[in-house]
N, C-alpha and C positions, 0 to 999 in steps of 0.2 A: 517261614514255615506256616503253613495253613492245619488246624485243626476241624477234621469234620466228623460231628456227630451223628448219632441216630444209620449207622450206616445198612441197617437190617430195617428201616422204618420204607413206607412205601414214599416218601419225598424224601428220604436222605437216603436212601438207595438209588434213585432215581438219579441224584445229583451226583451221588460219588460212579454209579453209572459213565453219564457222562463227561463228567470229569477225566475217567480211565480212557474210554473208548472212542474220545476226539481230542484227547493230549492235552487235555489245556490244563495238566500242570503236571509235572515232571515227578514221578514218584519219589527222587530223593526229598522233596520240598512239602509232603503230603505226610500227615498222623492219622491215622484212623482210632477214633474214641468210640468205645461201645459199654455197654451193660453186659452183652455176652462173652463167653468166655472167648478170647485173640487167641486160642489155639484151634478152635471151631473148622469144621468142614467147611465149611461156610463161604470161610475169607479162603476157599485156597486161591481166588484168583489174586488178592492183594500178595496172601506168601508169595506166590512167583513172583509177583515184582518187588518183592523186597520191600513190600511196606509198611511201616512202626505201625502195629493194631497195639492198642492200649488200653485197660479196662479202667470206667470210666462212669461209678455210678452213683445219679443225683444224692440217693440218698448218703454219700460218703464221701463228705468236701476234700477227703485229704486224698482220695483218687483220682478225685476231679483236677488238683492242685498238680497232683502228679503227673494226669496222662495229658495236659498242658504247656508242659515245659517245654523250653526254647520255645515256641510256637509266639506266633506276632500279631497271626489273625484265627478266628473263631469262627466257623460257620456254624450257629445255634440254631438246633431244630428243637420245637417245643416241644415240652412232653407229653404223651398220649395218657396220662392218667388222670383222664376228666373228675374220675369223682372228687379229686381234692377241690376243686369247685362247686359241688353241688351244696344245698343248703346257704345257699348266699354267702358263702368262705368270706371271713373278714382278711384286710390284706396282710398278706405273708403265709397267709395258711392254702392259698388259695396253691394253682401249678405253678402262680408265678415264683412264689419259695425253692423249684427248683431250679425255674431261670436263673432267679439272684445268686442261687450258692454256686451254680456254673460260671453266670456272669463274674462274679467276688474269687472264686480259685483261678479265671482265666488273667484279673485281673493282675490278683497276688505273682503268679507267675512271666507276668512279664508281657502278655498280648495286650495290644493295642487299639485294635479294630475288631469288630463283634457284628459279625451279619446275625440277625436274627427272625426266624416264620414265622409272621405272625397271621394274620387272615384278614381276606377283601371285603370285609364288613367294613362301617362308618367310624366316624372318632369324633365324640364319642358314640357310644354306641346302644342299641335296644337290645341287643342277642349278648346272653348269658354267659355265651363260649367264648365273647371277645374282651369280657372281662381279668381274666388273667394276661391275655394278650397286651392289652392297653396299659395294666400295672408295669408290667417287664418294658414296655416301650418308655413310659415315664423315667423310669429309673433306669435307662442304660443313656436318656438324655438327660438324667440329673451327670452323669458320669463327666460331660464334659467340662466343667472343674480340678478335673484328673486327667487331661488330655488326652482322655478315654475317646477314642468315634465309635462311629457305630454304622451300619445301613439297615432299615427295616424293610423286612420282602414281604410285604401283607400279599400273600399266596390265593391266587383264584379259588372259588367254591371248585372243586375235584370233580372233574365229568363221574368221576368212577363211584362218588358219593349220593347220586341221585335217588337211590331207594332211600337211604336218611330223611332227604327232604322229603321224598313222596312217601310218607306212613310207613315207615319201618317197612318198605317192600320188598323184604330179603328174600321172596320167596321166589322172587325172579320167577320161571316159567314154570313153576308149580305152583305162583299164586292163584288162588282162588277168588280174590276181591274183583270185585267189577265196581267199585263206590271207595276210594280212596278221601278218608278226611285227613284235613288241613287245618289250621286256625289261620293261614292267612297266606297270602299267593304275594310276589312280585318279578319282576324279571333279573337273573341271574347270571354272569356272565362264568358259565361252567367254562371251563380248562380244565386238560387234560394233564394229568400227572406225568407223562413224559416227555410234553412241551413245558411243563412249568421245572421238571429235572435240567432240561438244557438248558431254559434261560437263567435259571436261577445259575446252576452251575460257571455261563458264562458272565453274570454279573460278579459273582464273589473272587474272579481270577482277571477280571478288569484291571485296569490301572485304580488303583488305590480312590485318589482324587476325584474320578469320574466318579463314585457314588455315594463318598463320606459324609455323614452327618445324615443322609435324604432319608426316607420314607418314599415305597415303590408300590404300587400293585400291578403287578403279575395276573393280567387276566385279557381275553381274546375279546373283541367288542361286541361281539353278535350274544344275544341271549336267549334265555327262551325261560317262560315262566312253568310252576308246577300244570297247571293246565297245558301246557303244548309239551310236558313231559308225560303228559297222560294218551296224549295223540301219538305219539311213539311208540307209545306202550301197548298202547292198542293195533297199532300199525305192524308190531313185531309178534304177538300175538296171534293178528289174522284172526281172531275170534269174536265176542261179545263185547261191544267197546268199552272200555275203562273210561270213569270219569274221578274230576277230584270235588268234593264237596267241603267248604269252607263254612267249618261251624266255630263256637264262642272256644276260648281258651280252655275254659274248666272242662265242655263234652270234650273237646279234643283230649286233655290230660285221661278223664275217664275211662273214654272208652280205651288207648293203648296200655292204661294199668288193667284194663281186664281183659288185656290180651296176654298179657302174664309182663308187661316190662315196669320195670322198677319204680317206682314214684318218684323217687327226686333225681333217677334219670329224665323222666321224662317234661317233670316241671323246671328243669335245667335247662331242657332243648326248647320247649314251648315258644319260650320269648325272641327265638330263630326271628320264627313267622312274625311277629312282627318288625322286625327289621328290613324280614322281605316286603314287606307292604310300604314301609316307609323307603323304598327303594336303594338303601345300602349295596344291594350288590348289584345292582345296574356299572359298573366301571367304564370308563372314560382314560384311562392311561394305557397311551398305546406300546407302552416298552415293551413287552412281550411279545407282538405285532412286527414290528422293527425289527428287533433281534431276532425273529425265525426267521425274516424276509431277507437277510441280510445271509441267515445262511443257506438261503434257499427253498426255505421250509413255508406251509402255512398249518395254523392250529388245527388241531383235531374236533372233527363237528362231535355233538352232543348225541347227536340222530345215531354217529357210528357207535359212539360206546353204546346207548341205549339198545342198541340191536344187537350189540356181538354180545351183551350180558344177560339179554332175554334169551338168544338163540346158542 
């Protein structure tokens, strides 16, 4: 029995997506864990097939304990509540805390194997965000002492994420910048959130053996750095061309706190950019490549999202 979380998250919808709608696994064999309420509008696609939605949340180990049962394997999606990591989070306090109580109730109950998202940054690593990531990886490989396995999915930077890296440019086709700052540029191997849904999905319904104990990243080889995301930008616009300007760490922090965002949101993201520079997300694992080619698929360009998100 497979448990899969995060099912309303945009990578764990994606996977239990496909999962549903190319069969690769049989609803009686499928538990859906969530934070929302299993009687929700939401799942009525799961209600018609009949399948176990369980609630399921980090902060309450004995639900986690619960909506795990019988289940053998765990597909863990991290959880989106960054600010438990802001401020240099000492370990345990950090997101990985909610990793471990899901990891520690999956285990109490009886699973075996534990997929876990983590992200296509280095190990170890400059970027802040991969900090929680890299704890929860340590300790689900302390695990194997307890003939715990494990697979780790370090997940591509999300084509659909690209205003994040380019200056909070959520302003998409009402922005007004024509001068996007940076504290630091390097090339980025974006995937698309519903190529990384089917490969992931077909890795966690794999034969067991094909992927135990590894460590994967889940990213398309072609890249493209903030500068040639700025040429898209400009390209989808059809206007005044966008450029990206790469200033010190501190201007960069400044000036998006006085754009009204948070400070220790923003000095959490900062150390990004240097990761970018030290080439972290450049990827070289062709698994995701493979796997769509096999199903006849090829990844989704950068250029498309950039342009269906501007237009």
């Amino acid at each position: 029995m497979l448990a899969v979380t995060s099912p309303t998250g945009k990578l764990g919808g994606a996977v239990l997506d496909a999962l549903l709608t190319h069969t690769l696994v049989s609803p009686s064999e499928l538990v859906v864990c969530t934070s929302s309420s299993p009687t929700s509008p939401k799942f009525s696609r799961l209600h018609s097939a009949s399948i176990p939605i369980r609630h399921a949340d980090f902060d309450n180990p004995t639900s986690l304990s619960t909506a795990f049962t019988n289940c053998t394997k765990l597909f863990l999606v991290s959880t989106p509540r960054v600010t438990m990591d802001f401020n240099n989070a000492p370990l345990w306090s950090g997101r990985e805390a909610h990793h471990r109580a899901a990891i520690d109730a999956a285990v109490s109950a009886g699973v075996k194997h534990i997929y876990y998202t983590s992200l296509a940054f280095g190990r170890p690593s400059k970027a802040a965000v991969m900090r929680a990531h890299i704890r929860t990886e340590d300790y689900l490989e302390s695990l194997s002492a307890r003939d715990i396995t494990y697979t780790v999915i370090r997940e591509g930077l999300y084509n659909e994420t690209w205003p994040l890296y380019f200056g909070y440019y959520f302003g998409l086709k009402d922005e007004q910048r024509t001068e996007v700052l940076v504290c630091g540029d390097g090339e980025i191997s974006w995937t698309a959130i519903e190529d990384l849904g089917f490969v992931t999905a077909k890795i966690i319904t794999a034969p067991l053996e094909q992927w135990r104990n590894k460590t994967l990243y889940l990213s398309q080889a072609r890249t493209a750095s903030l500068k040639d995301i700025a040429d898209m930008v400009s390209k989808a616009r059809g206007e005044e061309e966008v450029k990206v300007k790469v200033v010190g760490r501190k201007e960069y922090e400044d000036f998006y706190v006085g754009m009204g965002t948070e400070r220790d949101a923003v000095e959490w993201w900062s150390s990004t950019y240097e990761a970018l520079e030290d080439g972290e997300c450049e990827i070289r694992d062709q698994t995701l490549e493979s796997i769509l080619k096999e199903a006849g698929r090829s990844p989704k360009a950068i250029e498309d999202t950039v342009r269906e998100m501007m237009t």
